[in-house]
C-alpha positions in Angstrom: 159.2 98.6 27.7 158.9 96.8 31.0 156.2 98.6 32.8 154.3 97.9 29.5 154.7 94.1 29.6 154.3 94.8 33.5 151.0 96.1 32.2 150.1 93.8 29.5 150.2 91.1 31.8 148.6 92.7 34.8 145.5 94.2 32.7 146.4 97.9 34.2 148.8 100.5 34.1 151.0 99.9 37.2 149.8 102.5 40.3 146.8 102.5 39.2 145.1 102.9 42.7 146.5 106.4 42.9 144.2 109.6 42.5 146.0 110.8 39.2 148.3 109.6 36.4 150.4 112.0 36.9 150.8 110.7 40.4 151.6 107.3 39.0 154.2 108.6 36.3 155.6 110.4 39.0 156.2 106.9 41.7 157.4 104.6 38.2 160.2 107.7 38.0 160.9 108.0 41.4 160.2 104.8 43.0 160.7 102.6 40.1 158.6 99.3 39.4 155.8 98.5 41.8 155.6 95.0 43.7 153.9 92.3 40.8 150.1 91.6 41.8 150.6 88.0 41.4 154.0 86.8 40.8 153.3 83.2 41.9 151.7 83.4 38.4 154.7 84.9 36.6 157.4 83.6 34.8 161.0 83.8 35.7 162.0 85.0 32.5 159.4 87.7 32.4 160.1 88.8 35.7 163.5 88.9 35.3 162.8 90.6 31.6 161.2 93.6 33.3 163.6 93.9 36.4 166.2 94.4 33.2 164.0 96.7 31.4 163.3 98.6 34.6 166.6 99.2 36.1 166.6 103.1 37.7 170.0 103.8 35.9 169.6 103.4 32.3 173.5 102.9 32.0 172.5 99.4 33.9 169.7 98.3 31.1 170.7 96.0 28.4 170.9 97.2 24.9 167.9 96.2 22.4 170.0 93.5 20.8 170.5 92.0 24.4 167.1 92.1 25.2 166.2 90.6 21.4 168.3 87.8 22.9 166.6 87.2 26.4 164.5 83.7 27.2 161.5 86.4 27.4 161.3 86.9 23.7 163.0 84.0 22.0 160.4 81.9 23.3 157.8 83.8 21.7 155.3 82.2 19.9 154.9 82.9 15.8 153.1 85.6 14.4 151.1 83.5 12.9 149.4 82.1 16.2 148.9 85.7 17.5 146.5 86.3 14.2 143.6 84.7 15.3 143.8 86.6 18.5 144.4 89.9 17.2 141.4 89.1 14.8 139.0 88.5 17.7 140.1 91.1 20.1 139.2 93.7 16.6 136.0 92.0 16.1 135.2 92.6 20.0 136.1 96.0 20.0 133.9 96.9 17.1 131.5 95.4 19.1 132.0 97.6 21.8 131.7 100.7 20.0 128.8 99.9 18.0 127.5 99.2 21.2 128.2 102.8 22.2 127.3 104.1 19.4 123.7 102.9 19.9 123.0 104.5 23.6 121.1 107.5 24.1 123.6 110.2 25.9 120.6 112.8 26.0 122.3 115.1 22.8 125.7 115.0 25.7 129.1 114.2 23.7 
């Protein structure tokens, strides 16, 4: 869960300079969480919100009903003001791929 809100608010999976994914799956088990891109930018409670989720020894991570509690997520916004967002980012993805759909890839799929 942390290395997705990691990548959520990056844009990218973390590691994603390296030559493979598997390379990358393989540093987030070994090495754990990669240094923040820009954590001037970052919250303290989302920084500390992945640190939790990202702890190496799972026996160290908090429970889901102790992260349901943490500053991260009970200063969440409503559902309701995510909708018009959601609504847009569907409307600009089916304008993506109707924009595929459309270019000539010589009879290659």
């Amino acid at each position: 869960l942390g290395m997705m809100v990691m990548e959520m608010f990056e844009g990218q999976p973390p590691y994603m300079d390296e030559p493979s994914t598997m390379r990358a799956l393989f540093l987030i088990v070994s090495k754990g969480r990669p240094p923040y891109k820009d954590e001037a930018a970052m919250s303290d409670d989302i920084k500390d919100f992945i640190a939790k989720c990202t702890m190496m020894n799972p026996n160290d991570r908090p429970s889901t009903a102790e992260l349901l509690d943490h500053p991260f997520l009970t200063k969440a916004c409503e559902f309701s003001d995510l909708q018009p967002l959601v609504a847009k980012a569907k409307e600009e993805s089916k304008k993506v791929f109707e924009d595929d759909d459309e270019e000539d890839y010589g009879g290659y799929y």
